[in-house]
C-alpha positions as YAML, in Angstrom:
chain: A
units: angstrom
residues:
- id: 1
  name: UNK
  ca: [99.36, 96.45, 137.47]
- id: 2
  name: UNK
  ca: [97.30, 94.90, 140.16]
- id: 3
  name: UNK
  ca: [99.07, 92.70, 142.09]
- id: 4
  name: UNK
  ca: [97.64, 89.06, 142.81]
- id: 5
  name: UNK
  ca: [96.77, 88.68, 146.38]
- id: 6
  name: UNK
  ca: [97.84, 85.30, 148.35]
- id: 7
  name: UNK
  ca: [94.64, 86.46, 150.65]
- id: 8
  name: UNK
  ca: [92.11, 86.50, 147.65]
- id: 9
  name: UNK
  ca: [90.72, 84.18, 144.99]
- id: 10
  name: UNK
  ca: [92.88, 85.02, 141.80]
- id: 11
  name: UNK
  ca: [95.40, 83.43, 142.90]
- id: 12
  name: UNK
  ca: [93.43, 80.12, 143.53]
- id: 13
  name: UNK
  ca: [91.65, 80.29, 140.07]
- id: 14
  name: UNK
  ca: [95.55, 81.19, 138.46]
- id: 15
  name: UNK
  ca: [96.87, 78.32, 140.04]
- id: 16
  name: UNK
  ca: [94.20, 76.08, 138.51]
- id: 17
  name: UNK
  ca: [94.32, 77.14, 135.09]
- id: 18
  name: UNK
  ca: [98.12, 76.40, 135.22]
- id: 19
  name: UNK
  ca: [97.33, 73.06, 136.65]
- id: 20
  name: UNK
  ca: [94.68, 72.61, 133.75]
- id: 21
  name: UNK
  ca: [96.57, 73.43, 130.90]
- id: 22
  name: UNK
  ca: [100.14, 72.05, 132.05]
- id: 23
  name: UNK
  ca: [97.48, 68.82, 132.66]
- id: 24
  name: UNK
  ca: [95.89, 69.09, 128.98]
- id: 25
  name: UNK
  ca: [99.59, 69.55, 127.57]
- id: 26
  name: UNK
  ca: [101.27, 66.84, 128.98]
- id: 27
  name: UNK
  ca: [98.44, 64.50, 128.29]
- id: 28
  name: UNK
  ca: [98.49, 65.60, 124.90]
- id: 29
  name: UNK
  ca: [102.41, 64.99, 124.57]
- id: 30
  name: UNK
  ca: [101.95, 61.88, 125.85]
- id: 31
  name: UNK
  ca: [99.41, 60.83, 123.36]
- id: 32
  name: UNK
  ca: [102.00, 62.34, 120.88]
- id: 33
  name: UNK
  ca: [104.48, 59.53, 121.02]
- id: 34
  name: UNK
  ca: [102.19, 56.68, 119.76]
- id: 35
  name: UNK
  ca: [102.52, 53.15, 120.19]
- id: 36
  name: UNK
  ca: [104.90, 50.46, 119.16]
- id: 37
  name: UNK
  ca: [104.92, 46.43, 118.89]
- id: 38
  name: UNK
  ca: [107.72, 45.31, 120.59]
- id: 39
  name: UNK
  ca: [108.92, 42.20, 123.20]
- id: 40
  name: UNK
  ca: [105.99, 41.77, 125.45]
- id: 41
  name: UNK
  ca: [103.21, 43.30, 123.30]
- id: 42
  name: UNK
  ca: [102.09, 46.76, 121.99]
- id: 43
  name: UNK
  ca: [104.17, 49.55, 123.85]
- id: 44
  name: UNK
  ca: [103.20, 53.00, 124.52]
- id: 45
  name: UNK
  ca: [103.91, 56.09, 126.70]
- id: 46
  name: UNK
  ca: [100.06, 55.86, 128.02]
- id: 47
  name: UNK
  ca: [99.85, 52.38, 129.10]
- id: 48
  name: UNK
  ca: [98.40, 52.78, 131.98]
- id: 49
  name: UNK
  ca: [95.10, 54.53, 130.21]
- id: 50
  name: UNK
  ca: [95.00, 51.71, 127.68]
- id: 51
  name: UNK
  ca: [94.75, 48.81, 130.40]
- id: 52
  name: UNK
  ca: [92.06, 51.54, 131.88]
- id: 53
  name: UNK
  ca: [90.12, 52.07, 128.89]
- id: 54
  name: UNK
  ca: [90.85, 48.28, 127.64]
- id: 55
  name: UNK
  ca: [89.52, 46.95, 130.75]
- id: 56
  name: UNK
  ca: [86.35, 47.95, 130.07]
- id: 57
  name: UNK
  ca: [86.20, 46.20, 126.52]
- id: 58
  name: UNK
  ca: [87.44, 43.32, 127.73]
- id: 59
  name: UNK
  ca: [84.41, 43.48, 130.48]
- id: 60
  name: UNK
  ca: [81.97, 44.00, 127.87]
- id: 61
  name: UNK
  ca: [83.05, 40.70, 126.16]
- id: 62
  name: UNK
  ca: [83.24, 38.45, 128.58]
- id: 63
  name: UNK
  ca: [87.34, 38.16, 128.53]
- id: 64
  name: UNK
  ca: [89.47, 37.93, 131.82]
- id: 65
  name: UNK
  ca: [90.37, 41.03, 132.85]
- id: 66
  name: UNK
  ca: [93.52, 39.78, 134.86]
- id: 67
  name: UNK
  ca: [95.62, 37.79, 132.51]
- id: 68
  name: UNK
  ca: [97.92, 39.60, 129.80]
- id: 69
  name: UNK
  ca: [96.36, 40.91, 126.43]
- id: 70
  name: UNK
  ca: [99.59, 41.67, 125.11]
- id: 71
  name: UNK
  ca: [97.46, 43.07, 121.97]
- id: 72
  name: UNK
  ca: [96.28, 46.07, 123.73]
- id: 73
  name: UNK
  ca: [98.64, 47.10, 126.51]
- id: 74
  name: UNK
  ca: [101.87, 46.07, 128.30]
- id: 75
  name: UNK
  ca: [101.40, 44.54, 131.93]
- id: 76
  name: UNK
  ca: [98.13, 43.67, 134.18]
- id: 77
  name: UNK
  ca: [94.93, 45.02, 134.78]
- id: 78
  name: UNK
  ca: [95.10, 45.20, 139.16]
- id: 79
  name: UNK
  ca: [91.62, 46.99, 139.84]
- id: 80
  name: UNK
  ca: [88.24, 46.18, 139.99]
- id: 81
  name: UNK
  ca: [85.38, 44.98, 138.30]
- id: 82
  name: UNK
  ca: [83.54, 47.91, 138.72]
- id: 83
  name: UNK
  ca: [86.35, 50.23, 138.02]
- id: 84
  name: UNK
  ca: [86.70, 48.81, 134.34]
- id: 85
  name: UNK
  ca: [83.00, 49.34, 134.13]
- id: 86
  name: UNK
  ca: [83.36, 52.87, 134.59]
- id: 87
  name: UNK
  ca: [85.71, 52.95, 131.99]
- id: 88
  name: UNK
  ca: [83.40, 52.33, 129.79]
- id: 89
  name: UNK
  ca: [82.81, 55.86, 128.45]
- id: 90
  name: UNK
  ca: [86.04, 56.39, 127.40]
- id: 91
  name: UNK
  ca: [85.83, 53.22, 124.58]
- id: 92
  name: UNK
  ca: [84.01, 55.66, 122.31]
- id: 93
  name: UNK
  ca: [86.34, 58.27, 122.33]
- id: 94
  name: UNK
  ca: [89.34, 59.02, 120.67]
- id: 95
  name: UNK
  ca: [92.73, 58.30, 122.92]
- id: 96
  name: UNK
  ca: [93.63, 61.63, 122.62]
- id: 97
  name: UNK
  ca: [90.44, 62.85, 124.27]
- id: 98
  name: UNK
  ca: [90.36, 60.40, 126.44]
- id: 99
  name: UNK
  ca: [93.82, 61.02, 128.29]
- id: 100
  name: UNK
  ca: [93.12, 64.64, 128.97]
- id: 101
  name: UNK
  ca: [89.74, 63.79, 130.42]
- id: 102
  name: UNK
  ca: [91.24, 60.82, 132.39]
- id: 103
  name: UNK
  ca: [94.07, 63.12, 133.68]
- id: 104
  name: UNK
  ca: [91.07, 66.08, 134.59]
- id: 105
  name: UNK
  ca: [88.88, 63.67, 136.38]
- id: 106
  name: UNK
  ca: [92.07, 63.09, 138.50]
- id: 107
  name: UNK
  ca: [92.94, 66.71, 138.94]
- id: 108
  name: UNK
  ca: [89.38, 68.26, 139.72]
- id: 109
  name: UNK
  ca: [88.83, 65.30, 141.90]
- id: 110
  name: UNK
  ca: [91.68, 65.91, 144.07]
- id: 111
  name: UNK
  ca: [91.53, 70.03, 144.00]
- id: 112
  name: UNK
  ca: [87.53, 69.59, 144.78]
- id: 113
  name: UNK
  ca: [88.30, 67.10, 147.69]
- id: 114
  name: UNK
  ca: [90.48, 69.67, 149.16]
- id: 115
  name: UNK
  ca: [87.82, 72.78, 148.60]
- id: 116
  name: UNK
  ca: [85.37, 71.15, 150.78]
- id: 117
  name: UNK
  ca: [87.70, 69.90, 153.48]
- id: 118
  name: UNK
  ca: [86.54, 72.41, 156.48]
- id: 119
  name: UNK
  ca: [89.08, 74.97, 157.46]
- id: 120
  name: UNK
  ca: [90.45, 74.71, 154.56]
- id: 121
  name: UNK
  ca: [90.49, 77.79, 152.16]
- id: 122
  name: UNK
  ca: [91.77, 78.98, 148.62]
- id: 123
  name: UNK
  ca: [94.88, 80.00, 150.16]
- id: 124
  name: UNK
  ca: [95.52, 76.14, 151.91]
- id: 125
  name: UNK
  ca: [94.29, 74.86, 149.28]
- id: 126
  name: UNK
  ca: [96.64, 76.73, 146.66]
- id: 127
  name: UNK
  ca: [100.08, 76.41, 148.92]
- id: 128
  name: UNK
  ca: [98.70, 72.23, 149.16]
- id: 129
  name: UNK
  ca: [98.76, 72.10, 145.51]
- id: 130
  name: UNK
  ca: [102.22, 74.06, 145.02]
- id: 131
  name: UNK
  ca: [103.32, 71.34, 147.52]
- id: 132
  name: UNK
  ca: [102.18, 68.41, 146.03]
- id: 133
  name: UNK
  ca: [103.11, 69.28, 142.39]
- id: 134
  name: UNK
  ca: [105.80, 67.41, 141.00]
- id: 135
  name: UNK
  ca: [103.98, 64.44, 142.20]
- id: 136
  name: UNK
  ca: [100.66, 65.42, 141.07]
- id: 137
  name: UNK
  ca: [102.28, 66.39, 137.42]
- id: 138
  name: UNK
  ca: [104.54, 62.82, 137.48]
- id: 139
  name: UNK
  ca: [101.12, 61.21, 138.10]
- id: 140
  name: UNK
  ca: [99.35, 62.77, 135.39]
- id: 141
  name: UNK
  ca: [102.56, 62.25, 133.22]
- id: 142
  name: UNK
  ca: [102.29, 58.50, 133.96]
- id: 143
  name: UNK
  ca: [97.75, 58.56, 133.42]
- id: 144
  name: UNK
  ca: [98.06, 57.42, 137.13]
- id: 145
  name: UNK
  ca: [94.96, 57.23, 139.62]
- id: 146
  name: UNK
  ca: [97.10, 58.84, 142.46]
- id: 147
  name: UNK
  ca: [95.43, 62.37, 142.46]
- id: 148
  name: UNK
  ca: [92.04, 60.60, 141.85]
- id: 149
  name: UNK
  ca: [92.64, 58.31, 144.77]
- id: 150
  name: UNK
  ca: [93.61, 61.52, 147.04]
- id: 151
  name: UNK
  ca: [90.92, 63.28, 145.82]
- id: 152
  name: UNK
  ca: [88.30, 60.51, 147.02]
- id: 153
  name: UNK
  ca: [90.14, 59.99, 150.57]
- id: 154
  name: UNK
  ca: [89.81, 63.51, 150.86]
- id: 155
  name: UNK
  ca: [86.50, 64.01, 149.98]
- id: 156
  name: UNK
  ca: [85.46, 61.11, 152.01]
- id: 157
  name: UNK
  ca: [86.82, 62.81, 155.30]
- id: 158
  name: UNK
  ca: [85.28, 66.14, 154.64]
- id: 159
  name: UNK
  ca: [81.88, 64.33, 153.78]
- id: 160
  name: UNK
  ca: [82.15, 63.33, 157.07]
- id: 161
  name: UNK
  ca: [83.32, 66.01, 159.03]
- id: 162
  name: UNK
  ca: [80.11, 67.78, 157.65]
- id: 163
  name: UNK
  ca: [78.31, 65.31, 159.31]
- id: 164
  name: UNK
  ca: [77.33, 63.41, 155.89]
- id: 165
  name: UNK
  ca: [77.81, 59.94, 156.51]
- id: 166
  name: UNK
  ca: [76.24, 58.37, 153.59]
- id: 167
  name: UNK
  ca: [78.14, 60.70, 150.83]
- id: 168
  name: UNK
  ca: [81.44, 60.19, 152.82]
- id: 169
  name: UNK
  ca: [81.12, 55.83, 152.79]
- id: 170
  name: UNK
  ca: [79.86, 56.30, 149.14]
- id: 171
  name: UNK
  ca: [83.90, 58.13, 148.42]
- id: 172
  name: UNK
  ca: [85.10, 55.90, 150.29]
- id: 173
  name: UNK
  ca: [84.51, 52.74, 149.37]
- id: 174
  name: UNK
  ca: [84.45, 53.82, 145.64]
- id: 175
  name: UNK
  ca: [88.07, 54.68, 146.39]
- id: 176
  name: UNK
  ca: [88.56, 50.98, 147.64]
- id: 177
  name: UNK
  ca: [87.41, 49.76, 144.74]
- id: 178
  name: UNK
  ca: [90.03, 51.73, 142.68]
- id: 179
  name: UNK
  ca: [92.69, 50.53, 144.90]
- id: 180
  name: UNK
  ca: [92.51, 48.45, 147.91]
- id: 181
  name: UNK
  ca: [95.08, 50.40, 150.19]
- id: 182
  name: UNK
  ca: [92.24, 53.56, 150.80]
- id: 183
  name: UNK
  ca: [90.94, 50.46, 153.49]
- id: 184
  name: UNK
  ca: [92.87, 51.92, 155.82]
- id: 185
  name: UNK
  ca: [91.36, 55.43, 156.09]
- id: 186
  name: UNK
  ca: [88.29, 53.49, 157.18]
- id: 187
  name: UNK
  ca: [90.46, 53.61, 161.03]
- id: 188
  name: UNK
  ca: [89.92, 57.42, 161.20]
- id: 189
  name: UNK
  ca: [86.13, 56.97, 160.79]
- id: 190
  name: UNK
  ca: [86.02, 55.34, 164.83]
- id: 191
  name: UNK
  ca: [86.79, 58.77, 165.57]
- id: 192
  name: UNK
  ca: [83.48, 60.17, 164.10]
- id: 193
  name: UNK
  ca: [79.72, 59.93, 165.63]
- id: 194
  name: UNK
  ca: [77.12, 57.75, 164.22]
- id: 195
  name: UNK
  ca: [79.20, 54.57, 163.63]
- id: 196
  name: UNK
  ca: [76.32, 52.42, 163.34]
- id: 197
  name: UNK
  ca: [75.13, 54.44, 160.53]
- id: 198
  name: UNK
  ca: [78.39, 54.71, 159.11]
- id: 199
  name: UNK
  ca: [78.86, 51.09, 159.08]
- id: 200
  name: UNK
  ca: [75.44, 50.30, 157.27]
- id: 201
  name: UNK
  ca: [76.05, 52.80, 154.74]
- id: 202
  name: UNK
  ca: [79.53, 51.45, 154.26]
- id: 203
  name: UNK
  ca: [78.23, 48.06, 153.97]
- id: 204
  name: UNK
  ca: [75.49, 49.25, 151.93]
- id: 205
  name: UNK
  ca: [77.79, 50.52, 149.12]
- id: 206
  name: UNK
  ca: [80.33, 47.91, 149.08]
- id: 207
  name: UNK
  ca: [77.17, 45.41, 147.96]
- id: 208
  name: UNK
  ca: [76.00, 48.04, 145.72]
- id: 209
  name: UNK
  ca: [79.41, 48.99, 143.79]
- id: 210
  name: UNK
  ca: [79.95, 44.45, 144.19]
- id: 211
  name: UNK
  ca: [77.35, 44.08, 142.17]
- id: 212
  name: UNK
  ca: [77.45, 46.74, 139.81]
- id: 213
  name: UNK
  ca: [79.37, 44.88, 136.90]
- id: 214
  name: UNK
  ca: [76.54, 42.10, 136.62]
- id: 215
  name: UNK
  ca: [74.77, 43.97, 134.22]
- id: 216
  name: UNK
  ca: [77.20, 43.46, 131.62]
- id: 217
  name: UNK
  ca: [78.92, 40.45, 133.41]
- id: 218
  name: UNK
  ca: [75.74, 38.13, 134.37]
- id: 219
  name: UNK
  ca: [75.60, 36.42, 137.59]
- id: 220
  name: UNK
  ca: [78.45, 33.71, 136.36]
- id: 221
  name: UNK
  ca: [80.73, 35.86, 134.53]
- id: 222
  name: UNK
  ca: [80.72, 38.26, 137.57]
- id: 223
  name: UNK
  ca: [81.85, 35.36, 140.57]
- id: 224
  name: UNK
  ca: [84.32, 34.32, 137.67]
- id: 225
  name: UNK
  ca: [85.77, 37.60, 137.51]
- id: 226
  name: UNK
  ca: [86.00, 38.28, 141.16]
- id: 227
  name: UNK
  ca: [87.76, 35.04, 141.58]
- id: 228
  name: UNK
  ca: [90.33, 35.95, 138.68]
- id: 229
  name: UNK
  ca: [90.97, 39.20, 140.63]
- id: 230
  name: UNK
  ca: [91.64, 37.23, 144.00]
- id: 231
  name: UNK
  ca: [94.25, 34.86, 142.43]
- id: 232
  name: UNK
  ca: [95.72, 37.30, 140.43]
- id: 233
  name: UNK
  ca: [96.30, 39.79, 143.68]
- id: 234
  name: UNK
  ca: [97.46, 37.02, 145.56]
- id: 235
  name: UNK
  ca: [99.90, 36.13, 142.96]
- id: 236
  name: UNK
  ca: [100.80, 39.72, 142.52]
- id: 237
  name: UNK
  ca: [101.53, 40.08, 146.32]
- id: 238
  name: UNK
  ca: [103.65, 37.01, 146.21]
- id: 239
  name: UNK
  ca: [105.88, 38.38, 143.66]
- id: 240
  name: UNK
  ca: [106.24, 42.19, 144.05]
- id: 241
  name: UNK
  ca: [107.80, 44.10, 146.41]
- id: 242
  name: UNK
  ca: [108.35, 47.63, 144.84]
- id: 243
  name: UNK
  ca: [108.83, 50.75, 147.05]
- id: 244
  name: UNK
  ca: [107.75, 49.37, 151.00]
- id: 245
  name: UNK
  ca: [109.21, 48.02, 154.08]
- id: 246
  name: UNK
  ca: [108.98, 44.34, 152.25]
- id: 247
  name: UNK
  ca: [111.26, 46.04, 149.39]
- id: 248
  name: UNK
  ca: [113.64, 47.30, 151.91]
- id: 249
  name: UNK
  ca: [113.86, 43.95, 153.71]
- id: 250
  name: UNK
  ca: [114.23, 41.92, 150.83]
- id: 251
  name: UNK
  ca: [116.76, 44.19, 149.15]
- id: 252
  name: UNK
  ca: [118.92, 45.40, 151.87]
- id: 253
  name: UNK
  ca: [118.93, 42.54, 154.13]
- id: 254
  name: UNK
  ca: [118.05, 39.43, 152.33]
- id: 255
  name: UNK
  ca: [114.83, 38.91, 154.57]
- id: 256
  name: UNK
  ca: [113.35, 35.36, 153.13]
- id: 257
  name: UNK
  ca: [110.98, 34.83, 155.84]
- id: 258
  name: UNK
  ca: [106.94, 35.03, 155.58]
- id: 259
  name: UNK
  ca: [105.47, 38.21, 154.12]
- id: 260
  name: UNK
  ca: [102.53, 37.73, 156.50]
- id: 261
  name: UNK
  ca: [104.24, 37.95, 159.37]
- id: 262
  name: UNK
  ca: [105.91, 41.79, 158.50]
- id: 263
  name: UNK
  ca: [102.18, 42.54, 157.48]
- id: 264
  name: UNK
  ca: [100.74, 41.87, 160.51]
- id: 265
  name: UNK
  ca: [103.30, 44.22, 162.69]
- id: 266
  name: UNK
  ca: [102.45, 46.85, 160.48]
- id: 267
  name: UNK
  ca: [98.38, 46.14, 161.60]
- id: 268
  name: UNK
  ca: [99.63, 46.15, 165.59]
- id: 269
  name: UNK
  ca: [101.78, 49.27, 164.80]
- id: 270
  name: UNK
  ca: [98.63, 51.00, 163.20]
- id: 271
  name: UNK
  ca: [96.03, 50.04, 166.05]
- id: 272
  name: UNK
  ca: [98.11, 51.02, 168.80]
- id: 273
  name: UNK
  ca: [97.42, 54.40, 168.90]
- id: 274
  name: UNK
  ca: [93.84, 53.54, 168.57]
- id: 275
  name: UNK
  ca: [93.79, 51.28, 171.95]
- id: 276
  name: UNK
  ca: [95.19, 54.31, 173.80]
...
């Protein structure tokens, strides 16, 4: 038998079929456990793709997207306008169908961002995967946008260190639009030529990917929605403190003092480097 050579492809294209199917299989379990009414609204073990796919509907209709629907999913919806419209597709299909394409869009995007990072190779590439699998499989368990977020960083980056500024803002600022946090990767772009073009092109598609929604949303219903979004991310920042240095504060020494003011070392500690 021929063994399979770390140096070569096969093992690449192995890897990713494993990731692939143990993707499709989980999603598929996942779907497998149904959902249930219980305190709170309707329950299920896919959540997160119902607020997703929901998001959209709600869009379409003209319904806030960041209050509770207890009706179709447990908790809120946190991303963006345009995100839910995106989501669109995915009303027409069957849940089933929809989770393993959800959880591939994730998984390509993330192993495709890593293929065309320069000086990177099947071989990186594969051992970076092997790495990062428990968490990539506990995101895809979960119908996370981890992976998908990676993926986009990542792609963003190599865009750019191929010299292709406009592709590179375009990842970018989509990924900012999934979740807000990707605004820091913006930092490493000072250390790439043509920031003037960088920063038009940014600017560019942060008013295209704005605007988007409005043709579902009209004018109206789109400032409405935006404003929902800001009050409810304010409120959600206000309340949560999850897994950070605010969490640690809180829980192991009883900080009560302003949330702002830990933020704001954390933006000196992060430009320091950058004044050097």
């Amino acid at each position: 038998m021929r063994k399979i050579s770390w140096s070569g492809q096969r093992f690449f294209y192995v890897v990713t079929a494993i990731l692939v199917l143990i993707t499709i299989i989980v999603s598929l379990q996942s779907y497998s456990t149904g959902t249930w009414e219980a305190a709170g609204g309707l329950h299920s073990n896919f959540n997160n793709y119902l607020i997703f796919k929901t998001s959209a509907t709600h869009l379409i209709q003209g319904l806030d997207l960041y209050v509770h629907h207890p009706g179709d999913h447990v908790d809120l919806f946190k991303y963006s306008p345009l995100f839910a419209l995106l989501m669109a597709p995915f009303t027409i299909l069957p849940d089933w169908l929809g989770i393993i394409i959800w959880n591939l869009i994730n998984l390509l995007t993330l192993m495709i961002g890593l293929r065309m990072m320069p000086g990177l190779g099947k071989k990186q590439v594969t051992f970076i995967l092997l790495i990062a699998f428990f968490e990539l499989i506990g995101s895809i368990m979960n119908e996370q946008s981890n992976a998908l977020m990676a993926g986009l960083m990542v792609l963003g980056i190599a865009c750019f260190e191929k010299n292709k500024p406009f592709w590179g803002a375009l990842s970018l600022v989509f990924s900012v639009y999934i979740k807000l946090f990707s605004l820091v990767v913006f930092m490493m772009l000072l250390f790439y030529p043509k920031r003037l073009k960088t920063a038009l092109y940014t600017v560019f598609w942060m008013i295209v990917f704005a605007l988007l929604p409005i043709l579902v949303t009209g004018w109206d219903g789109l400032k409405e929605t935006y404003l929902s979004w800001y009050t409810m991310l304010g409120q959600d920042y206000s309340d949560s403190v999850g897994f950070s240095v605010i969490g640690i504060l809180v829980k192991w020494f009883n900080y009560q003092g302003s949330r702002n003011i830990v933020f704001l070392v954390g933006v000196v500690l992060m430009v320091m480097p950058l004044l050097q």
